[in-house]
Backbone bond lengths (Angstrom), bond angles and torsions (degrees), N, CA, C in turn:
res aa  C-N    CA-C-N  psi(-1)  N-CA   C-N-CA  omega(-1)  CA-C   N-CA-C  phi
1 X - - - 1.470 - - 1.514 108.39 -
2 X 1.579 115.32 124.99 1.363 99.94 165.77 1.447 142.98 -85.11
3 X 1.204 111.61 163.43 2.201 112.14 -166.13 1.177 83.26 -70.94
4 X 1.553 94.37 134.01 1.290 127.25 150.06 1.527 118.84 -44.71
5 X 1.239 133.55 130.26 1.493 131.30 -179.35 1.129 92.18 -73.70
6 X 1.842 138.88 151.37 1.322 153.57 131.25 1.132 98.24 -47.75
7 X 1.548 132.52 133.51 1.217 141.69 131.75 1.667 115.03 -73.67
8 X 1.638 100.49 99.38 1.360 115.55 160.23 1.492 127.27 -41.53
9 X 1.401 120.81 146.36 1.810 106.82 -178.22 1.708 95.87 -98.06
10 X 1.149 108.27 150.87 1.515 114.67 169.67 1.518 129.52 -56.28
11 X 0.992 133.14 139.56 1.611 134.39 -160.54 1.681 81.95 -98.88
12 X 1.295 94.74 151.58 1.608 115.73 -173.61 1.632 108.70 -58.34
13 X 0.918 98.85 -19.88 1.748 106.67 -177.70 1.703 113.93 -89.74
14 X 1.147 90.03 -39.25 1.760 103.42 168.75 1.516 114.77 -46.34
15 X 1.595 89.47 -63.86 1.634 110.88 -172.00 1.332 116.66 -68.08
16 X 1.472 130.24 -27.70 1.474 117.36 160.21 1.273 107.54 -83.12
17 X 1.320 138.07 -14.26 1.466 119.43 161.90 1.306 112.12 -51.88
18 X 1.670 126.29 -50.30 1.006 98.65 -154.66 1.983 105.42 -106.30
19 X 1.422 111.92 33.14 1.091 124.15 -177.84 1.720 98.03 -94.95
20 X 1.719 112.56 -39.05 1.506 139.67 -179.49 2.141 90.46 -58.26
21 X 1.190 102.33 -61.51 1.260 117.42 175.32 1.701 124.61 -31.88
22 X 1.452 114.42 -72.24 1.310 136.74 164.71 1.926 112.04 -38.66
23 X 2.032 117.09 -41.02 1.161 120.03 -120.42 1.641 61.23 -92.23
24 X 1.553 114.48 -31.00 1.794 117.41 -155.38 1.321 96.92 -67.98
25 X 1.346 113.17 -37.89 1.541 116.11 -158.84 1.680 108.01 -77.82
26 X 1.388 105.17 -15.60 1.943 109.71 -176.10 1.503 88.59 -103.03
27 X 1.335 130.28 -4.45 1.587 111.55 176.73 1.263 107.46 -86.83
28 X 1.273 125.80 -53.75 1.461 168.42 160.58 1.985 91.96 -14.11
29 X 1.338 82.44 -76.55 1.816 96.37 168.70 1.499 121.49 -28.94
30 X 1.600 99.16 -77.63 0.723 124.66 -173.73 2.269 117.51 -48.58
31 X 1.004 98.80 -56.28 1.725 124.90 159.18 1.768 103.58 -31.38
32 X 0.985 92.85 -71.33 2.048 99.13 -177.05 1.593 110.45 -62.53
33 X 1.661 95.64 -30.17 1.529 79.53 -178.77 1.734 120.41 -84.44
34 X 1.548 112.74 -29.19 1.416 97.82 153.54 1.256 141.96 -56.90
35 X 1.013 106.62 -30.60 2.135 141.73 166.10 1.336 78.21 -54.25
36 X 1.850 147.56 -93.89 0.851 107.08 -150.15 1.494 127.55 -81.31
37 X 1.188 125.24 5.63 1.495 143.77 166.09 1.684 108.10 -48.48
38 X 1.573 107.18 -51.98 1.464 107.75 -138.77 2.188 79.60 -93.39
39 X 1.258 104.17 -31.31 1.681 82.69 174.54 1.653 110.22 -99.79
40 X 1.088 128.90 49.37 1.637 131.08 160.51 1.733 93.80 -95.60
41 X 0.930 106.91 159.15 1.244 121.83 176.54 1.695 118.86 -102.63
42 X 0.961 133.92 113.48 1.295 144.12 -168.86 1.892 101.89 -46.08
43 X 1.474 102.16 -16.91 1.860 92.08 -173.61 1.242 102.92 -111.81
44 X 0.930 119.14 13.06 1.788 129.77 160.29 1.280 122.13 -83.94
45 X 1.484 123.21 154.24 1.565 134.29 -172.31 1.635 94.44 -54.65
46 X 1.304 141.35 -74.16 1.062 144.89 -142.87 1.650 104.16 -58.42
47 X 1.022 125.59 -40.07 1.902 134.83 -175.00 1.345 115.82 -95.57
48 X 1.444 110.88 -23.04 1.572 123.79 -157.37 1.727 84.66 -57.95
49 X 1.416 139.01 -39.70 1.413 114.88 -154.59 1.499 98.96 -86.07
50 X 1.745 133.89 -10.50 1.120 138.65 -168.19 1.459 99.43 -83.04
51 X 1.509 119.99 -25.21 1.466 100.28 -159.11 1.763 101.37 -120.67
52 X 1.279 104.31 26.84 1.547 100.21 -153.72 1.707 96.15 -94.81
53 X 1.124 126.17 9.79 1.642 133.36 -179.23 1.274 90.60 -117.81
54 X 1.886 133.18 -11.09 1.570 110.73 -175.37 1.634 95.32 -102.37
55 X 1.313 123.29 26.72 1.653 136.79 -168.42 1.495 103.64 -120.08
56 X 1.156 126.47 117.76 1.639 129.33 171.98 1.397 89.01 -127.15
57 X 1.195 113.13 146.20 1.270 148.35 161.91 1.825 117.26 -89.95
58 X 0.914 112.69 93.36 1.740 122.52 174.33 1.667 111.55 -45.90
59 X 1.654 98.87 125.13 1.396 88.78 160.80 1.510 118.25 -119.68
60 X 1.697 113.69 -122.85 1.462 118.88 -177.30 1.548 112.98 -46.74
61 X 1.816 102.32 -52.58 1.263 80.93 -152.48 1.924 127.95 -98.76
62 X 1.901 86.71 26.81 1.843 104.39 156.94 1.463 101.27 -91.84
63 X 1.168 141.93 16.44 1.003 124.99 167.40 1.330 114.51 -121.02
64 X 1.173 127.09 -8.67 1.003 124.28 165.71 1.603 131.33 -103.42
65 X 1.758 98.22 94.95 1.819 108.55 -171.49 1.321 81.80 -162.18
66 X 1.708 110.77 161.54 1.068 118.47 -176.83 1.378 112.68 -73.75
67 X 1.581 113.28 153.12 1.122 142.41 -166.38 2.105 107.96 -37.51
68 X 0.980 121.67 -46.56 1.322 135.20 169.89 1.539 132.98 -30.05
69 X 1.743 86.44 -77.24 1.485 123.17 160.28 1.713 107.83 -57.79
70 X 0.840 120.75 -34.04 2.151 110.90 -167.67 1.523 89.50 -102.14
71 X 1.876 134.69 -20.21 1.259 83.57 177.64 1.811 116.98 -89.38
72 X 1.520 95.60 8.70 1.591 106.15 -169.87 1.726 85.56 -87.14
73 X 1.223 147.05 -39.01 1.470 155.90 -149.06 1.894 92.67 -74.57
74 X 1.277 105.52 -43.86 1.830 125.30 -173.04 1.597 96.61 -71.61
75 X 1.370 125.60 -19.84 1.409 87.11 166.36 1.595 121.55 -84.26
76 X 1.008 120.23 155.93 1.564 133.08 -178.61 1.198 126.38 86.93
77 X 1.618 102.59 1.78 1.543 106.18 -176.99 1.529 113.73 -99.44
78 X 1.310 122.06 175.47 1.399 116.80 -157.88 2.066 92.93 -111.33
79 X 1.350 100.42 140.05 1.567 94.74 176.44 1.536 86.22 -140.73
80 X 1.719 83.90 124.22 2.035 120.19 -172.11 1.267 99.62 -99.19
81 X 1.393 121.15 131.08 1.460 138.42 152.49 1.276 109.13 -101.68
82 X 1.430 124.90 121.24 1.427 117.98 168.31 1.673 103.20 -86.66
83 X 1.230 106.66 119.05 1.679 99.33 159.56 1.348 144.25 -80.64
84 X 1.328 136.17 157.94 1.210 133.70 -166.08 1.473 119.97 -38.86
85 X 1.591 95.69 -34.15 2.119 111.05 -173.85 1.345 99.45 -74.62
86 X 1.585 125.51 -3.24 1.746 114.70 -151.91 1.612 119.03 92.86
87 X 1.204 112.44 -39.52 1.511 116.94 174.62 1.110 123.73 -42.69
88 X 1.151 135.03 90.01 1.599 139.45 147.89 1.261 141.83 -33.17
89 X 1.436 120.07 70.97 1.248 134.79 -158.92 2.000 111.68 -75.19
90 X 1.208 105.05 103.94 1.171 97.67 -175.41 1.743 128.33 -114.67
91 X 1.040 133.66 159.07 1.555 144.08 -164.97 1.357 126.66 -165.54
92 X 1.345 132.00 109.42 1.182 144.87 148.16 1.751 129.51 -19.26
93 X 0.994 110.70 91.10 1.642 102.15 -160.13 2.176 88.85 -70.74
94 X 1.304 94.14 138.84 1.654 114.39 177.99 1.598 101.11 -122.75
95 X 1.045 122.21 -5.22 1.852 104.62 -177.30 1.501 86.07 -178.92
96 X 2.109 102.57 137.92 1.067 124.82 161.82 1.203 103.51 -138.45
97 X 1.396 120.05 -177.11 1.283 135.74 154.38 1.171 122.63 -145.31
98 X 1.413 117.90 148.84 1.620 127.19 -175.66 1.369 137.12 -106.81
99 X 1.129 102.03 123.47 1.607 103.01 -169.51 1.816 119.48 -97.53
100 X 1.426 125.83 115.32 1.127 116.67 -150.33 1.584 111.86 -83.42
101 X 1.239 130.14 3.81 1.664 124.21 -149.76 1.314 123.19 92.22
102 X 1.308 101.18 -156.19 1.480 117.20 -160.57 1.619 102.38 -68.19
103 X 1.693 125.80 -18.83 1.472 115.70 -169.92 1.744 101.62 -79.61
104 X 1.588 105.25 -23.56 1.576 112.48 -154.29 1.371 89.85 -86.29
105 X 1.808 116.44 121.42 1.685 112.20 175.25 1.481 94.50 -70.12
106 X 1.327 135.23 -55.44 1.717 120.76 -175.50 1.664 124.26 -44.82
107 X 1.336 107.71 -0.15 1.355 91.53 165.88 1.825 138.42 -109.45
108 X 0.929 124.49 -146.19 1.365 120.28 -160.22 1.220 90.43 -100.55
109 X 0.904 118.07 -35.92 1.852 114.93 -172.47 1.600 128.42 -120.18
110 X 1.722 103.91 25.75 1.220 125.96 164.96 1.330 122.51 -37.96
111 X 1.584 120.62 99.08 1.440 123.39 149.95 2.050 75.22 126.71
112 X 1.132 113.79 16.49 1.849 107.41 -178.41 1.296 100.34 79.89
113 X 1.682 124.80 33.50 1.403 86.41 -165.28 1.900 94.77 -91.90
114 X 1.141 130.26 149.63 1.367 147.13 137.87 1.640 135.74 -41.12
115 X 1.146 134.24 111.51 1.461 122.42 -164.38 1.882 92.62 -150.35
116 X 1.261 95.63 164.08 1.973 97.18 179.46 1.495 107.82 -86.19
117 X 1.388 114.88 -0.18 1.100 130.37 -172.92 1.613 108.58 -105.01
118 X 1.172 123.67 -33.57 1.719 134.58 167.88 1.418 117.52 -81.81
119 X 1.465 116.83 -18.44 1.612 120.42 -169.04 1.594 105.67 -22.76
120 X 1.278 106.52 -66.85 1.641 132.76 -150.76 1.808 102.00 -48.99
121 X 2.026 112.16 -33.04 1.214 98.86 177.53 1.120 105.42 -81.26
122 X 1.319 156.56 13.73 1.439 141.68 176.35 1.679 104.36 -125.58
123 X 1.609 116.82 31.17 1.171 117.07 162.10 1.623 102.88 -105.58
124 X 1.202 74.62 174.37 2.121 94.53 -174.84 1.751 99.37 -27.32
125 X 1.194 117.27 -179.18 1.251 131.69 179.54 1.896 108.91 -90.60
126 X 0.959 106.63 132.93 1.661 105.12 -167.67 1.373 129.78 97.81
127 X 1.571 106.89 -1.27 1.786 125.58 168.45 1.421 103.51 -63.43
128 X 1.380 105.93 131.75 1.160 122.99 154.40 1.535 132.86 -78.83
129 X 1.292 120.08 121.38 1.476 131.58 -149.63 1.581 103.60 -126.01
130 X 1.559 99.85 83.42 1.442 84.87 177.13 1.681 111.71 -127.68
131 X 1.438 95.23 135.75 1.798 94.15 -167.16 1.801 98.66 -132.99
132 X 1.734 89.66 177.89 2.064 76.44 -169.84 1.537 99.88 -124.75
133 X 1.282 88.43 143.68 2.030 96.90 159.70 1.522 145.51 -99.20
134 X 0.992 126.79 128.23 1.189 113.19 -166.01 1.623 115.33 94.26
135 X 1.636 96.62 -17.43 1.636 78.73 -174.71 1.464 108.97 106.17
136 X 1.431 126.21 -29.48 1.534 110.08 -174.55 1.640 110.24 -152.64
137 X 1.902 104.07 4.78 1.594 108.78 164.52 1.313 89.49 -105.15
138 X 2.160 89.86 174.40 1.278 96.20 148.85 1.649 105.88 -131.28
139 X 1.287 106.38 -167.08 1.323 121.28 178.05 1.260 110.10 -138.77
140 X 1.930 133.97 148.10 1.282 141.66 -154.70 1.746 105.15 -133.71
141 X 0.989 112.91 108.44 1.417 142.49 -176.94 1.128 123.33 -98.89
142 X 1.351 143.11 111.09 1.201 132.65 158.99 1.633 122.56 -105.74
143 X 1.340 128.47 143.42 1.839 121.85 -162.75 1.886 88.52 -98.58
144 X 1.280 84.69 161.06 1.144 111.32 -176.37 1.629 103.73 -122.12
145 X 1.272 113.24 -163.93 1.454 139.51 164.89 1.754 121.10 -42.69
146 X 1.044 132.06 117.64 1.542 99.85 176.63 1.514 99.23 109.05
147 X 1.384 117.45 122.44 1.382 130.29 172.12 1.489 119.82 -45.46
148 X 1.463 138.07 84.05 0.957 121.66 146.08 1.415 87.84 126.34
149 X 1.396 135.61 -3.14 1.517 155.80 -164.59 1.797 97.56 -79.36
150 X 1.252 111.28 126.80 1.665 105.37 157.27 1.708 101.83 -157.09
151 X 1.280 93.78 178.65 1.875 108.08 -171.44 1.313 107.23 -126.31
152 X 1.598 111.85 110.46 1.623 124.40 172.12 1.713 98.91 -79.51
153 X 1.566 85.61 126.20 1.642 119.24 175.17 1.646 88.28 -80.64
154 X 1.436 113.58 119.94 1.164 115.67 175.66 1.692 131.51 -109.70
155 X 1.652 84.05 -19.96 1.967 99.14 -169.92 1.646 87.23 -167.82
156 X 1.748 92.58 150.83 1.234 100.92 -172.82 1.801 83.63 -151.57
157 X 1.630 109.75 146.90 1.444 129.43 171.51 1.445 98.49 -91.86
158 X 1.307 143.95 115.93 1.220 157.43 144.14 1.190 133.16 -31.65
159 X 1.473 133.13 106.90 1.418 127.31 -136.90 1.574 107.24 -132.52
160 X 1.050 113.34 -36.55 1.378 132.80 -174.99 1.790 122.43 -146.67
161 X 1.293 100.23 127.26 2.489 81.15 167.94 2.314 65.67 103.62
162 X 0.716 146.44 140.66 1.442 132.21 125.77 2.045 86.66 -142.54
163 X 0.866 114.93 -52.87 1.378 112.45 176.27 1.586 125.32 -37.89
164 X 1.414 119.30 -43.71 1.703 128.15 123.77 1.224 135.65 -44.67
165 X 0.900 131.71 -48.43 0.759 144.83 121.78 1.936 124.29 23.62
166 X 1.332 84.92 -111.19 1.714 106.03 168.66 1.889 107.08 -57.28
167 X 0.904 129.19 -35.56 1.356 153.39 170.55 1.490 93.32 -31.25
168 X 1.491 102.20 -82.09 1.500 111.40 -164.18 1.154 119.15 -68.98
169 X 1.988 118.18 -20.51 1.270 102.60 164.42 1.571 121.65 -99.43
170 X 1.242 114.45 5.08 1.610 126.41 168.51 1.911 90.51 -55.17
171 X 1.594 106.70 -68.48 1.527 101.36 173.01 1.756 139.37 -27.11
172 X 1.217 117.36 -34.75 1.056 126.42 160.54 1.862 126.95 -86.46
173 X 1.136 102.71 14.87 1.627 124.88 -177.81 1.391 124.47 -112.38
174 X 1.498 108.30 129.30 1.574 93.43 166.99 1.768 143.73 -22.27
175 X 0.994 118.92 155.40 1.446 117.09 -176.69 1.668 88.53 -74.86
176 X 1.560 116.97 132.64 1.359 97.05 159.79 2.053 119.16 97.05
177 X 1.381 83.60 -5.37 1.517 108.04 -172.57 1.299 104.44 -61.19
178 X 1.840 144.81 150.60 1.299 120.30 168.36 1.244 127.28 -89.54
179 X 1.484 144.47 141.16 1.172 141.02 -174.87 1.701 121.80 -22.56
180 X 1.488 101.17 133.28 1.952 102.70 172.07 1.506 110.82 -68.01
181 X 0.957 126.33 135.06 1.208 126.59 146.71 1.301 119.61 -82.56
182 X 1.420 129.73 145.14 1.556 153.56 -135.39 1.882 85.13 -59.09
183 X 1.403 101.76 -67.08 1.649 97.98 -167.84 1.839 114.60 -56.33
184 X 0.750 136.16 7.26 1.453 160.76 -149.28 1.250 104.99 -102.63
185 X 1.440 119.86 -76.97 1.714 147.53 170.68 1.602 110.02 -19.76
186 X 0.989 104.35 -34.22 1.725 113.95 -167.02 1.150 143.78 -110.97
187 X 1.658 100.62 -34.51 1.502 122.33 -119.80 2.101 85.93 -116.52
188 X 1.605 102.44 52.81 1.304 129.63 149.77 1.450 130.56 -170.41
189 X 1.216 129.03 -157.78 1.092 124.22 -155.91 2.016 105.63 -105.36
190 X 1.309 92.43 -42.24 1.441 96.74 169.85 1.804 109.68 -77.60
191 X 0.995 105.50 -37.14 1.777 123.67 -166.41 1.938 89.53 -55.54
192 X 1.675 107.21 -59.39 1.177 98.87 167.38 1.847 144.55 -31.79
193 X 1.628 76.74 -48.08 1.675 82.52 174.91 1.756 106.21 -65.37
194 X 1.074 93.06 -58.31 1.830 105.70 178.43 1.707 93.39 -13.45
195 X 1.311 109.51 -90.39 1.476 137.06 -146.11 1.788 95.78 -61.60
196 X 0.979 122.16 -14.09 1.592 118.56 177.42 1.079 111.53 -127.10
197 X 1.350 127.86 10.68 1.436 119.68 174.86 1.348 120.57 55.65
198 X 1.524 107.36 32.89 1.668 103.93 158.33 1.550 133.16 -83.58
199 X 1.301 110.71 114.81 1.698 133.76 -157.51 1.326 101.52 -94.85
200 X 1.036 105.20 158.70 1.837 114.72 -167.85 1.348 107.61 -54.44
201 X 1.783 123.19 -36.91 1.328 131.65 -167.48 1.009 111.86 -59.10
202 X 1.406 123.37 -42.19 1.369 133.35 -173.87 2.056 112.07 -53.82
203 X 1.379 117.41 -1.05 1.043 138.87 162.11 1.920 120.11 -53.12
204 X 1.587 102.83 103.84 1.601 97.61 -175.89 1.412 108.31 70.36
205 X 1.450 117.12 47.43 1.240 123.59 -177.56 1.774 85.77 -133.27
206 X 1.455 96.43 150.00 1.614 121.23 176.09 1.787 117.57 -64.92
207 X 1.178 127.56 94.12 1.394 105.06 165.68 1.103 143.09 -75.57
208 X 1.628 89.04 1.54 1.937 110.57 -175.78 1.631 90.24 -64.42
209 X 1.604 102.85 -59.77 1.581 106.23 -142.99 1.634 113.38 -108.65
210 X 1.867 114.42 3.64 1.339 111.27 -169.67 1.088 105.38 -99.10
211 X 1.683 106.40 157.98 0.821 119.79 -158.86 1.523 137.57 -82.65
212 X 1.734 101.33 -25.94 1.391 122.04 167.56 1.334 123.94 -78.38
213 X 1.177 118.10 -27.77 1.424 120.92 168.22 1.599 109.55 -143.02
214 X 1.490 98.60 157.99 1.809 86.82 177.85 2.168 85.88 179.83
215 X 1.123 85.87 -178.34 1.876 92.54 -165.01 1.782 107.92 -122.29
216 X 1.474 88.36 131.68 1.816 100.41 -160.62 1.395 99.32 -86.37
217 X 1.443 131.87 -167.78 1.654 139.41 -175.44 1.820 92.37 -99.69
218 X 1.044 121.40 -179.37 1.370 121.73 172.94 1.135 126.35 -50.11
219 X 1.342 145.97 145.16 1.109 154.86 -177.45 1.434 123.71 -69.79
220 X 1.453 139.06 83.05 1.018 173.36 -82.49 1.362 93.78 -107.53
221 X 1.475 116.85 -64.76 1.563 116.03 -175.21 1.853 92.29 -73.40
222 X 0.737 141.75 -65.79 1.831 130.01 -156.79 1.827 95.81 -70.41
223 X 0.949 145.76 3.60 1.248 131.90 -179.44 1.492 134.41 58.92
224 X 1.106 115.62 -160.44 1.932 101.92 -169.35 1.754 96.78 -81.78
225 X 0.671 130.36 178.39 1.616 157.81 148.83 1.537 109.94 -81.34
226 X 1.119 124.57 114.40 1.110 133.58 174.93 2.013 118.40 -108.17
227 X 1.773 102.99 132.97 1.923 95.32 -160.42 1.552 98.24 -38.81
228 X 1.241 141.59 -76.52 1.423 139.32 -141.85 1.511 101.85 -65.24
229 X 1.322 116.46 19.70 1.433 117.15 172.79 1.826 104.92 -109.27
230 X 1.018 90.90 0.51 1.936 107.14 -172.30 1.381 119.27 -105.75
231 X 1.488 110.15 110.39 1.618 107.48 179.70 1.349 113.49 -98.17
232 X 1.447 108.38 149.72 1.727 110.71 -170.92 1.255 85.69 -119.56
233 X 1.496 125.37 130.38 1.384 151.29 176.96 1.346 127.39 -145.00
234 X 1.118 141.44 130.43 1.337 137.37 158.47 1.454 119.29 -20.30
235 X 1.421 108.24 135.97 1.554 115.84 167.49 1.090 131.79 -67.54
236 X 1.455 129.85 152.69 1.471 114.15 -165.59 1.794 104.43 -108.87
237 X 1.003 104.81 149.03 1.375 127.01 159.94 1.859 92.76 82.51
238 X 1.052 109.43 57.75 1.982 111.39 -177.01 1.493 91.73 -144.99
239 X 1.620 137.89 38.50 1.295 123.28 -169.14 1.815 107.60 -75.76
240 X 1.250 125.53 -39.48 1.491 153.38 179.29 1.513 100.77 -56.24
241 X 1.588 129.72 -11.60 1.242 106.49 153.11 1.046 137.94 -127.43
242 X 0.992 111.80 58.31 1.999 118.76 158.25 1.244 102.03 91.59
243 X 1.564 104.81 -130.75 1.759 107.20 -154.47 1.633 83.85 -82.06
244 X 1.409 128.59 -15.72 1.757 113.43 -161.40 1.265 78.71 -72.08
245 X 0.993 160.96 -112.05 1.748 161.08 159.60 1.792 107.56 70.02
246 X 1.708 95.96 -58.58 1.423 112.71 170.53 1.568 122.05 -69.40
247 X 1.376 104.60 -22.97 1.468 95.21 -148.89 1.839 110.70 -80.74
248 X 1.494 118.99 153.38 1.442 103.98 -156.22 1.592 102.68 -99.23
249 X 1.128 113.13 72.28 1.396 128.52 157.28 1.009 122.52 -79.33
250 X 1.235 147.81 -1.11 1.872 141.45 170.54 1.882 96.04 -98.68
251 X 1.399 94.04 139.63 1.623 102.33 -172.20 1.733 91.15 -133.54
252 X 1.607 102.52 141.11 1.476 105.40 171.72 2.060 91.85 -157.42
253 X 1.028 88.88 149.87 1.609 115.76 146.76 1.375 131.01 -26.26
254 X 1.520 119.17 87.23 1.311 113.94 -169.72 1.522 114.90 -60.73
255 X 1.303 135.49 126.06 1.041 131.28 153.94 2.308 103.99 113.80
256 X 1.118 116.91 5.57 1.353 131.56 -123.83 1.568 88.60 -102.54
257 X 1.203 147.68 91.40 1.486 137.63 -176.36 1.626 118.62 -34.65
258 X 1.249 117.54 -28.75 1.491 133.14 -139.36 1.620 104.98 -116.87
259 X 1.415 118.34 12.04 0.781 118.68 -155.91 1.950 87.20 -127.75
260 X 1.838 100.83 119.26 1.333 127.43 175.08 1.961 91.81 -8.61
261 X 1.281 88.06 -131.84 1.623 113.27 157.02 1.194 150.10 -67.49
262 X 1.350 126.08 119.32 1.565 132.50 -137.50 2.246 79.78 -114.61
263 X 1.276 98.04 126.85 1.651 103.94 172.50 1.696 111.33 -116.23
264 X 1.407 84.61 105.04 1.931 91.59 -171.07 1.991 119.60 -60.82
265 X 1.665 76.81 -30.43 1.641 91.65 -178.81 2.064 102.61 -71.79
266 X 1.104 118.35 -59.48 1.349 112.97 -175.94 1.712 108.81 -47.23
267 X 1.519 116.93 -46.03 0.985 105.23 -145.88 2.517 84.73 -87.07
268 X 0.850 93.20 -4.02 1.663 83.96 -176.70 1.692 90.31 -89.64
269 X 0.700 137.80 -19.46 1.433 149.11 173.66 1.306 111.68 -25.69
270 X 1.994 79.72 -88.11 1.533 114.39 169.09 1.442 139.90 -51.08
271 X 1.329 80.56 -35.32 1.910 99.19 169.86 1.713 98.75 -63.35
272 X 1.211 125.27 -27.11 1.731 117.12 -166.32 1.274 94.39 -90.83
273 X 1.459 110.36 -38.86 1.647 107.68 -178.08 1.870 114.45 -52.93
274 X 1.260 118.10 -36.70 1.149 126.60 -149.64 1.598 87.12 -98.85
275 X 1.225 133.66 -23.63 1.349 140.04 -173.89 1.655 103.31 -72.57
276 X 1.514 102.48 -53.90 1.834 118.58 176.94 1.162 112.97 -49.25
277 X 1.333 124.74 -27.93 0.982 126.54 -145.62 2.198 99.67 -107.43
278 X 0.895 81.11 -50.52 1.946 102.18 175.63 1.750 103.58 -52.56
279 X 1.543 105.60 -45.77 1.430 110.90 160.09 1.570 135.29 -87.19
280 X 1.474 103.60 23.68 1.627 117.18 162.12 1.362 134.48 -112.89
């Protein structure tokens, strides 16, 4: 049978080496594991339960302010589509525009008028207003304050779902079409619907309280939106009516990739405005 080896005790010098040893290996640890903390993404499986108390869901009473104020309030906030699979398709709204009622000739219900097709802007504040153009898009509306008043969702930054995303608008594309790139997916009003699968039904539906889609508080990792981050520009595609044509009702995200149309003239404008003003 062979002798058992003695297990020697460690000499004091040994033993804080390898106490020095252990302390590197739990720092070391410890280091990667915030490292991998700080690049997970808050809309991914792995964080989703860490951040799900820093997530509010908006109801009545963000939707209810006049038409102006909520579509400037809609930038930075997150608007969720749940999809049919469960997938939660999510996006940062970067640019809307507002439509005032019966005074505004560019809108749907100019002069008060009423149609079965306009209902949704002269419901409560937070109706969903979605109607189509052309015949084979649509467009996503929500009313505000004010008879007949609502706010076209125009562009959205893509946050979550992009693999769905691109999916659903590959579907509406040539056979053979070349791949979207990320800013692409969104970054309009129909394109929007595309990328979230908003269907005509979704028309005169609640965004306070429904269930498939509805609008989150600001987006946690990009932070608040601050005004001098907000451009006031003309609306697009309203040239045929007069002075509303001019007026600077479309609001987007200064600086914002994802955002439809970038207006060099408004935003050099504003920059002088904000300059005049610093010197008064």
């Amino acid at each position: 049978m062979a002798e058992r080896k003695r297990k020697l005790p460690l000499r004091k010098g040994d033993q804080n080496a390898n106490n020095h040893a252990n302390e590197s290996k739990l720092t070391a640890e410890s280091k990667q594991q915030k490292l991998n903390e700080s690049e997970q993404s808050v809309y991914f499986s792995g964080s989703q339960t860490n951040t799900t108390n820093r997530r509010r869901r908006l109801g009545e009473d963000f939707f209810s302010q006049p038409c102006v104020p909520l579509a400037k309030a809609f930038l930075g906030k997150v608007l969720v589509r749940r999809y049919k699979d469960g997938t939660e398709l999510r996006g940062r709204v970067v640019e809307t525009e507002a439509y005032l009622g019966g005074e505004d000739k560019a809108s749907h219900s100019a002069g008060g008028k009423r149609t079965e097709r306009n209902t949704a802007m002269f419901m409560k504040p937070g109706t969903i207003y979605v109607y189509p153009i052309y015949g084979i898009y649509l467009c996503m509306n929500v009313s505000s304050e004010g008879d007949g008043a609502a706010v076209l969702l125009r562009s959205l930054e893509p946050l979550q779902g992009h693999p769905v995303m691109r999916k659903l608008r590959a579907a509406k594309r040539k056979d053979g079409a070349r791949p979207l790139k990320d800013k692409e997916l969104c970054n309009g009003p129909s394109k929007l619907c595309q990328a979230l699968d908003v269907p005509r039904n979704f028309d005169r539906r609640d965004l306070a309280s429904d269930t498939e889609v509805w609008l989150e508080d600001t987006d946690p990792v990009v932070g608040d939106t601050h005004r001098e981050d907000v451009v006031a520009a003309p609306r697009i595609g309203i040239e045929s009516h007069g002075e509303w044509a001019k007026k600077l009702l479309r609001f987007y995200l200064r600086g914002n990739a994802y955002v439809s149309v970038v207006d060099k003239v408004a935003e050099r404008q504003q920059n002088q405005s904000d300059l005049n003003c610093k010197h008064t």
